[in-house]
N, C-alpha and C positions, 0 to 999 in steps of 0.2 A: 504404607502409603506415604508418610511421612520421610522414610527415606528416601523414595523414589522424590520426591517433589523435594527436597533436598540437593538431590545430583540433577535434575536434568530440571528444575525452575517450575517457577509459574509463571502465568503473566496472563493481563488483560488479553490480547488479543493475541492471534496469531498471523505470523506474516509468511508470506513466498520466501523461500530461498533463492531468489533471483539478487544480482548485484543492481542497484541503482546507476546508471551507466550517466544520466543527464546531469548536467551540475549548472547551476549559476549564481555568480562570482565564486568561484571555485569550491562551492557547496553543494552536497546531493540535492535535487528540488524538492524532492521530498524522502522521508523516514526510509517506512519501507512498503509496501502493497501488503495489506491485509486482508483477510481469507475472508470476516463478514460481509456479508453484501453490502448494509447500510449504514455501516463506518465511514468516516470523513476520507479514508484512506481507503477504504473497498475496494476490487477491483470492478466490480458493479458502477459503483460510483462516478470511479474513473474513466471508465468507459464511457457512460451517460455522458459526462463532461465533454471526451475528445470526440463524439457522435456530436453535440451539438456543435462546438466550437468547428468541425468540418461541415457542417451544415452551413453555419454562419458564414464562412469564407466562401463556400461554392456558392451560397445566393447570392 
């Protein structure tokens, strides 16, 4: 097991293989979308976030 986790890593979280495509000042906005739901970076999260923030604009 030690080798395996040698070649292919550890890491705290896991993220999407998707490219970050948004940038601002010519920086990704963020990391990368993370697989837990209740990570700061979650896609759960995120979602919550851009559900209300379209909320807020439609009212």
């Amino acid at each position: 097991m030690d080798a395996t986790a040698d070649v292919v890593g550890i890491a705290e979280t896991s993220a999407f293989a998707t490219p970050i495509r948004g940038h601002l000042d010519g920086r990704p906005w963020i990391d990368a979308v993370v697989t837990q739901p209740f990570h700061d970076l979650g896609l759960a999260v995120l979602a919550r976030m851009l559900q209300s923030a379209a909320y807020i604009v439609i009212a």
